[in-house]
C-alpha positions as CSV (number, residue, x, y, z in Angstrom):
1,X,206.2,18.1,261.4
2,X,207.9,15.2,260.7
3,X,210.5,14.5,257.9
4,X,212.3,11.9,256.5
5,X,215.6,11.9,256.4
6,X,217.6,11.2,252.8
7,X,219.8,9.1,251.0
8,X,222.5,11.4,250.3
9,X,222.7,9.4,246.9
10,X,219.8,9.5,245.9
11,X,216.9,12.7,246.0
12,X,213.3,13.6,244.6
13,X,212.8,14.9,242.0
14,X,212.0,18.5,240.7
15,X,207.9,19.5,240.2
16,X,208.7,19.9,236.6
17,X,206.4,17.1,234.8
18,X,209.1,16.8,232.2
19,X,211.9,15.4,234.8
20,X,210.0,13.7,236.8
21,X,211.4,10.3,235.3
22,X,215.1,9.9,236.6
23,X,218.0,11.2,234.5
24,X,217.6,13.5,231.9
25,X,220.0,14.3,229.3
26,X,220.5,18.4,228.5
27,X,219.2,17.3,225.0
28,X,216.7,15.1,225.7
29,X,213.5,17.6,225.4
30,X,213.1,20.0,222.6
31,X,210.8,22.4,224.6
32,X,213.7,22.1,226.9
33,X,216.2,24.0,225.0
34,X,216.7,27.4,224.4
35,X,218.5,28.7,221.1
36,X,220.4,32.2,221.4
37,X,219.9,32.4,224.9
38,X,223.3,33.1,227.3
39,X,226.1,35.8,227.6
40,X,228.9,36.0,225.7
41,X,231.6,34.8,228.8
42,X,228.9,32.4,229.8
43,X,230.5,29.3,230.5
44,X,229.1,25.7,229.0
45,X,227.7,24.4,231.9
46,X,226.0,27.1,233.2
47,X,224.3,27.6,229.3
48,X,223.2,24.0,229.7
49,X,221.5,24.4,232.7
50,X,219.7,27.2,231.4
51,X,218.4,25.1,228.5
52,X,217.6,22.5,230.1
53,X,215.6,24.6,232.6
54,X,214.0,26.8,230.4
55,X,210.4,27.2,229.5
56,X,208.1,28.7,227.0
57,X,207.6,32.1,228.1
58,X,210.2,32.8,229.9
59,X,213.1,35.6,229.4
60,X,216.7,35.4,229.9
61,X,219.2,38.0,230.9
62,X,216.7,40.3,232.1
63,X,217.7,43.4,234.6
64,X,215.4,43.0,237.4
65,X,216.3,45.6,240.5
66,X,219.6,46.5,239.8
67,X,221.2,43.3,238.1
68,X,220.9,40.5,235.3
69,X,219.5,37.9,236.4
70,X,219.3,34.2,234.4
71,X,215.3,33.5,234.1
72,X,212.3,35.6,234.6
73,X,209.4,33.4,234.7
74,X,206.6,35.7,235.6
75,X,207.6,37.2,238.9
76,X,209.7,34.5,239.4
77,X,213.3,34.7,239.5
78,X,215.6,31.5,238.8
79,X,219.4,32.5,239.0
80,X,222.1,29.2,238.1
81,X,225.5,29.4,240.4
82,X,228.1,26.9,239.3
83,X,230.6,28.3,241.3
84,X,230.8,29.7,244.9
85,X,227.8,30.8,246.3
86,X,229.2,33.8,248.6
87,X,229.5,35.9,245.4
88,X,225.3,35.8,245.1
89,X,224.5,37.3,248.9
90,X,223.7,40.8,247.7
91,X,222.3,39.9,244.9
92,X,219.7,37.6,246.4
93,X,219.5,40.1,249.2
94,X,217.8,42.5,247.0
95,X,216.0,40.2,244.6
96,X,214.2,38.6,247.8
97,X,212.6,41.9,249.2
98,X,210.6,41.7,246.3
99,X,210.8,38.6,244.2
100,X,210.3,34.7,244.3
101,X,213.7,33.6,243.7
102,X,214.9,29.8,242.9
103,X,218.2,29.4,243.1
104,X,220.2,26.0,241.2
105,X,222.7,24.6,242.7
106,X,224.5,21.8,240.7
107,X,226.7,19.3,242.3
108,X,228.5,16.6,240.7
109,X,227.4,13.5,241.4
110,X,229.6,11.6,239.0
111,X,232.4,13.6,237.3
112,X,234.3,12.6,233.7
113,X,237.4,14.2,233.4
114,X,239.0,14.8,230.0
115,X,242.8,15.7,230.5
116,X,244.4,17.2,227.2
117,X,248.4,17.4,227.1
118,X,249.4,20.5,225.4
119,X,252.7,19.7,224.7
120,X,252.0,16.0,222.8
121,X,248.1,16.7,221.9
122,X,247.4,13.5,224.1
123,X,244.2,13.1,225.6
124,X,243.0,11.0,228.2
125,X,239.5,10.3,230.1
126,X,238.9,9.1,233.7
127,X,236.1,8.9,235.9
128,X,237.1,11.2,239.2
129,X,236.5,8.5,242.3
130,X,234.8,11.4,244.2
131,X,230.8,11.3,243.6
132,X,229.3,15.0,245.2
133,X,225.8,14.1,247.0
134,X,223.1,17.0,248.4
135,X,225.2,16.9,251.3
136,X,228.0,18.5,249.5
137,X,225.8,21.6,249.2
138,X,225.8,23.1,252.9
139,X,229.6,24.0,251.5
140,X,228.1,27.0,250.1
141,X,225.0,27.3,252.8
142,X,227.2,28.3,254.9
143,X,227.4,31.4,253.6
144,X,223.7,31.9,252.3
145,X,222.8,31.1,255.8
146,X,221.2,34.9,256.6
147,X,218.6,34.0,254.0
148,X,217.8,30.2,254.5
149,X,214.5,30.1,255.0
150,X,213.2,33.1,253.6
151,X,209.8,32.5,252.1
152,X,210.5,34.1,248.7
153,X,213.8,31.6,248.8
154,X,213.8,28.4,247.3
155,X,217.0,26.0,246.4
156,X,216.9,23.1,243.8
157,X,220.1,21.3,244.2
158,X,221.1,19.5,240.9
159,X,222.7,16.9,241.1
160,X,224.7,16.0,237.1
161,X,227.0,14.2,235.5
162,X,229.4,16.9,233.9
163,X,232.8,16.4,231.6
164,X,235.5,18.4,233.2
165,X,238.0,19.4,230.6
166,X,241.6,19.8,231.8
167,X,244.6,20.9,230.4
168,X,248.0,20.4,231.1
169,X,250.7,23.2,230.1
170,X,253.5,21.2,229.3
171,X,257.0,22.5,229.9
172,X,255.1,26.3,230.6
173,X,256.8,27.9,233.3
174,X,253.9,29.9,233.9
175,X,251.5,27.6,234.4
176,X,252.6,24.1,235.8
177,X,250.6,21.2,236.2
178,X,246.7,20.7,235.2
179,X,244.6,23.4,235.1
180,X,240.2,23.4,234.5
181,X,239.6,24.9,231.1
182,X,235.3,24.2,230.9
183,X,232.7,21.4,232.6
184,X,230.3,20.2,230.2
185,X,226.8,19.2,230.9
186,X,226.4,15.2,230.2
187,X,223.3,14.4,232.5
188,X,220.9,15.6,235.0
189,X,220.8,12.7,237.7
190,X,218.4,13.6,240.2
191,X,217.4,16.6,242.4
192,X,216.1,18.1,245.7
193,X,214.3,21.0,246.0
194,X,214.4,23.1,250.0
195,X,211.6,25.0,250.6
196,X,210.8,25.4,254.0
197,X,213.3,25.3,257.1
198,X,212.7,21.8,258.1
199,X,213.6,20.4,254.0
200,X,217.1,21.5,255.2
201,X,216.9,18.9,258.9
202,X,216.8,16.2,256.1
203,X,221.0,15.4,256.0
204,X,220.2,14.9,259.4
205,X,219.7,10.7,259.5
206,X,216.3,10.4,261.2
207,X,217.6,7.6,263.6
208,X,220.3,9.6,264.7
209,X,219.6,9.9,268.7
210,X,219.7,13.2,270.2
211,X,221.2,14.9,271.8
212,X,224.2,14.3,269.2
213,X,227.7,15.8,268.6
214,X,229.2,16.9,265.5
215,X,230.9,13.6,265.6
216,X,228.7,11.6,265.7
217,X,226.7,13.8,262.6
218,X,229.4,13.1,260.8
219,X,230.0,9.1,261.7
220,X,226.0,8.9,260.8
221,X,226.4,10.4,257.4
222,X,230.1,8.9,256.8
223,X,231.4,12.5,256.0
224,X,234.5,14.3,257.9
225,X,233.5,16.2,260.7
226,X,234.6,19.9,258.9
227,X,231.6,19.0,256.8
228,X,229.1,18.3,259.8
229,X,230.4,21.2,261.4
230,X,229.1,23.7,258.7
231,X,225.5,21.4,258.4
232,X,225.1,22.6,262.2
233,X,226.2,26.2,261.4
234,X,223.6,26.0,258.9
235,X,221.0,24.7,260.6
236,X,221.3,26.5,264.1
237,X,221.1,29.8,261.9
238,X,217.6,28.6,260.7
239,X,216.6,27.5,264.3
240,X,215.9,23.8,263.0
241,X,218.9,22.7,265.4
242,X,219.4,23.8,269.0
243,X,222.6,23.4,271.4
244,X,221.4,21.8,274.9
245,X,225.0,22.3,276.9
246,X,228.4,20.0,276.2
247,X,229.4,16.9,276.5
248,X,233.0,17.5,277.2
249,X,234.3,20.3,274.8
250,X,231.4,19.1,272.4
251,X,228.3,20.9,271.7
252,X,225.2,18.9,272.2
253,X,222.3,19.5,269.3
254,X,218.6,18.5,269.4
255,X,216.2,19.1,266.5
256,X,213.2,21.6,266.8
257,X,211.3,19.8,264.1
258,X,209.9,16.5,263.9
259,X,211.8,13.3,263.2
């Protein structure tokens, strides 16, 4: 079956009819937020996702098999990760044997960062130069790879605009330099949603000629190769990409889906 490949700037948009529109601000739905919902450690960013995912009738915080998890939406389960990914394998393990489970994955496409000094209360904003795409997610595929593809799995990658807060210790010499204190939910930008095995081939530049090194992945999608590395690790663990012998010391890869 054939698939296109993606802009890693740009990506479509969730089914929800709501966001279907381009960026949506975390505030900019009533029906989208949900008052009293959230843990007491829960961290800003991952509360603002929840709002802005929320939907009437769903419940939050629910124990379902063993653990909490964010949303239950009939018998569907939507868990937020804003930080590693590696920490969720046995938890999804479980979920899936019995549940649909979405899994949200946000990834900063543009970044503010809000740097407070401790010491003289001064406080200063930037825009980080680095802008995170849907490429930036097979980071933490790499270790979900075991259940990539697994029909009760599906992964909407978010991609926001969040305010990092900083601060900086002063003259503490327990804690030098800057250190993350909270990220703040300003925007959701865009999204794309993996569903079946061949929505993950899309990174890979439909007029990339096969076969195709690592190097050259990662001179198609102007990325080091680390990062092209781990989007073939990824994909040879769903069977979507296949080695076909070496050119030199470098493994060969063609597709088994359509371009």
């Amino acid at each position: 079956m054939a698939h296109p490949s993606i802009d890693p700037g740009r990506a479509a948009p969730l089914d929800a009819p709501d966001r279907r529109h381009g960026g949506v601000s975390p505030d900019a739905s009533p029906r989208n937020r949900a008052p009293g919902i959230g843990t007491l450690n829960e961290k800003p960013l991952h509360a603002a996702l929840k709002a802005w995912l929320a939907e009437e009738g769903d419940r939050f915080e629910v124990p379902v098999d063993g653990f909490v998890v964010d949303i239950l939406r009939g018998d569907t389960v939507i868990e937020i990760q804003t930080g590693s990914a590696s920490g969720l394998t046995r938890k999804l393990h479980t979920l899936l044997k019995r549940h649909r489970v979405r899994l949200v994955l946000p990834v900063p496409a543009v970044r503010t960062i809000v740097r407070f000094d401790a010491a003289s209360g001064e406080c200063r904003t930037r825009t980080s130069p680095q802008h995170g795409t849907v490429v930036d997610v097979f980071r933490e595929f790499v270790s979900l790879r075991a259940l990539l593809g697994d029909p009760n799995l599906s992964i909407d990658v978010v991609l926001i605009h969040e305010r990092e807060l900083r601060t900086t210790a002063g003259k503490s010499r327990r804690r030098r330099g800057s250190h993350r204190e909270e990220r703040h939910l300003i925007q959701v930008v865009d999204s794309l949603s993996f569903r079946h095995p061949a929505d993950y081939m899309a990174v890979v530049p439909a007029d990339l000629e096969e076969p195709f090194t690592t190097a050259e992945l990662a001179q198609s999608i102007g990325r080091p190769r680390g990062m092209a590395q781990k989007i073939a690790y990824v994909l040879r663990g769903m069977d979507v990409l296949t080695p076909m012998g070496k050119r030199g010391n470098s493994v060969l890869y063609r597709r088994n889906v359509g371009r």
